[in-house]
N, C-alpha and C positions, 0 to 999 in steps of 0.2 A: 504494500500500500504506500502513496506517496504524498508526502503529508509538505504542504504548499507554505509558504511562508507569508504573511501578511506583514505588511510596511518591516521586513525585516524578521519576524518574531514568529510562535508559532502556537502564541494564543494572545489573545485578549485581556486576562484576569493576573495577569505576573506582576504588573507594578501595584494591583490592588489588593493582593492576598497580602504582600509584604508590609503596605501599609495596614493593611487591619488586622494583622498577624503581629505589627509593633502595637501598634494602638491597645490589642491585650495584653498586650507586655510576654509572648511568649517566644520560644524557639523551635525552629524549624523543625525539630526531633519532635517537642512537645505538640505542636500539629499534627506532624506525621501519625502520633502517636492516637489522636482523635479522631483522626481521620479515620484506624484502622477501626478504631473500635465500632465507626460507622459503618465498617462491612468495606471500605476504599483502602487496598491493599498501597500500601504507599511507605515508602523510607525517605527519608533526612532530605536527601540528595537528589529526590526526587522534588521534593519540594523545594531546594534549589533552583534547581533547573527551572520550573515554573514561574517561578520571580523571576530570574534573569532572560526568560522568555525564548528557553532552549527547547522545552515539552510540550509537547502537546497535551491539550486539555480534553479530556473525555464531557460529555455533556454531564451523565450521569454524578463526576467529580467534583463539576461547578455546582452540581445540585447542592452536595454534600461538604462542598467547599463555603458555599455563601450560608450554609447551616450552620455549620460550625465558629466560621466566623463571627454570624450575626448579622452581617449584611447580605444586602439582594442579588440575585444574579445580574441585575441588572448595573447596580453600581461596582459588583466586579470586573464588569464587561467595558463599563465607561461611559453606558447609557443611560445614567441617573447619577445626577451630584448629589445625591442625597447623604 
C-alpha cells in the first residue's frame, strides 16, 4: 500500500497530539500506554513518529486518539480552533 504524503507529512493530527499530549503534562510512553489500554496497539516511538508527522494515522486511532486526549477529531485535524 502506498501511503501519499500531504504538504510534506503523512497525517494531519502530529502537531496537535503533541500539543495536547503537553497541555496534560504527559509522555509519549504514558500515551502510548492509554492508548493500549484503549485496545490501539501503539509504543513510544510510534507516537513519535506521529508528532513529527512521519506515520501515518489510522482513522480508527484518531478516534481513540482525540479520546484520550480530550479533544475533537476535528481540532486534531486542524478543523476547529477550539
Amino acid at each position: 500500500m502506498k501511503i501519499y504524503d500531504y504538504k510534506g507529512r503523512k497525517n494531519l493530527c502530529g502537531d496537535r497530539v503533541k500539543e495536547a499530549r503537553a497541555r496534560r503534562k504527559i509522555t509519549q510512553e504514558d500515551l502510548a500506554a492509554q492508548l493500549q489500554i484503549e485496545g490501539v496497539t501503539m509504543e513510544r516511538d510510534s507516537v513519535s513518529r506521529i508528532e513529527i508527522g512521519t506515520r501515518f494515522v489510522a482513522d480508527y486511532e484518531l478516534v481513540v486518539l482525540s479520546q484520550v486526549l480530550g479533544v475533537s477529531m476535528e481540532w486534531l485535524t486542524g478543523q476547529d480552533d477550539k
